[in-house]
C-alpha positions in Angstrom: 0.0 0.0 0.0 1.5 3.5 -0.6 0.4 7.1 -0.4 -2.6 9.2 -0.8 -4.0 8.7 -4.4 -4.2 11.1 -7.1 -7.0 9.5 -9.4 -8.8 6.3 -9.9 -9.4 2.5 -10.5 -11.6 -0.5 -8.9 -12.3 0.1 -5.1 -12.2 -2.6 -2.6 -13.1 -2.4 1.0 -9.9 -2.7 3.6 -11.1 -2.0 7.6 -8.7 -0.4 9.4 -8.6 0.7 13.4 -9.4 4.3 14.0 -5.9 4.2 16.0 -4.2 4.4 12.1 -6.0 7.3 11.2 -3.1 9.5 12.0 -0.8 7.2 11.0 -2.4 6.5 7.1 -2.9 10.3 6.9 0.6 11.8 6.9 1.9 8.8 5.4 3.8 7.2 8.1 1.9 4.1 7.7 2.2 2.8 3.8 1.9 -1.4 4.3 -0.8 -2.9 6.3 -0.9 -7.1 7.1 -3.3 -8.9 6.5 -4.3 -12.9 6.9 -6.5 -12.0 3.6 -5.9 -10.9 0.8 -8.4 -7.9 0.2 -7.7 -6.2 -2.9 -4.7 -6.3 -5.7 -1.9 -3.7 -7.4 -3.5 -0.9 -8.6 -6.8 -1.8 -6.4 -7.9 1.7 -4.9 -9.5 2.4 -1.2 -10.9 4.3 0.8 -9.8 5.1 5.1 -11.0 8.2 6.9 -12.1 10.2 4.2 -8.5 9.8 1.8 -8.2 7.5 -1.2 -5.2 5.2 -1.4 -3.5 2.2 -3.9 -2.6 -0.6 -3.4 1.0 -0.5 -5.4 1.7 -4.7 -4.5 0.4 -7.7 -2.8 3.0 -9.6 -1.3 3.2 -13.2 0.6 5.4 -12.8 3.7 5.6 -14.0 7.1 4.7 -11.5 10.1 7.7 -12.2 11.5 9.7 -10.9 8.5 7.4 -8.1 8.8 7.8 -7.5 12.8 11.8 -7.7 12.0 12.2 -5.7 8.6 8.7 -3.6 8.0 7.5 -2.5 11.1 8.0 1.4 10.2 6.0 0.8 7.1 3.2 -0.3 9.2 3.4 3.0 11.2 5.1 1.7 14.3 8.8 3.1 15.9 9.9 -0.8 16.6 9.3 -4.3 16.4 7.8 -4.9 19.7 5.3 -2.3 19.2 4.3 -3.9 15.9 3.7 -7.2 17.8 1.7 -5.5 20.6 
């Protein structure tokens, strides 16, 4: 997932927690986990009132993620991402 987009393709649903609000809003957070997959590149959606694409779907473990993508998930460290 990346940044705020800028114009339009097919929009699927992605819930996220209000406490990323701030976080998906200035940008900090640009990668969300998932267990599902929800959408696909170039797959467009909406949180708190800003569109964003989904640049790529990738298969990873959530322990890569904890280790080497927790400040694309909007967190300082690994052992806040796995609070």
């Amino acid at each position: 997932m990346a940044g705020v987009l800028r114009g339009g393709e097919m929009n699927v649903h992605i819930p996220f927690k209000e406490e990323f609000r701030e976080r998906m809003l200035s940008g900090r957070k640009t990668a969300t986990t998932r267990t599902k997959q929800y959408g696909w590149a170039s797959a467009t959606f909406e949180a708190f009132g800003a569109m964003f694409e989904i640049t790529a779907v990738l298969y990873v473990t959530l322990g890569w993620v904890a280790e080497w993508k927790f400040s694309a998930e909007g967190f300082q460290s690994p052992e806040e991402f796995i609070e």
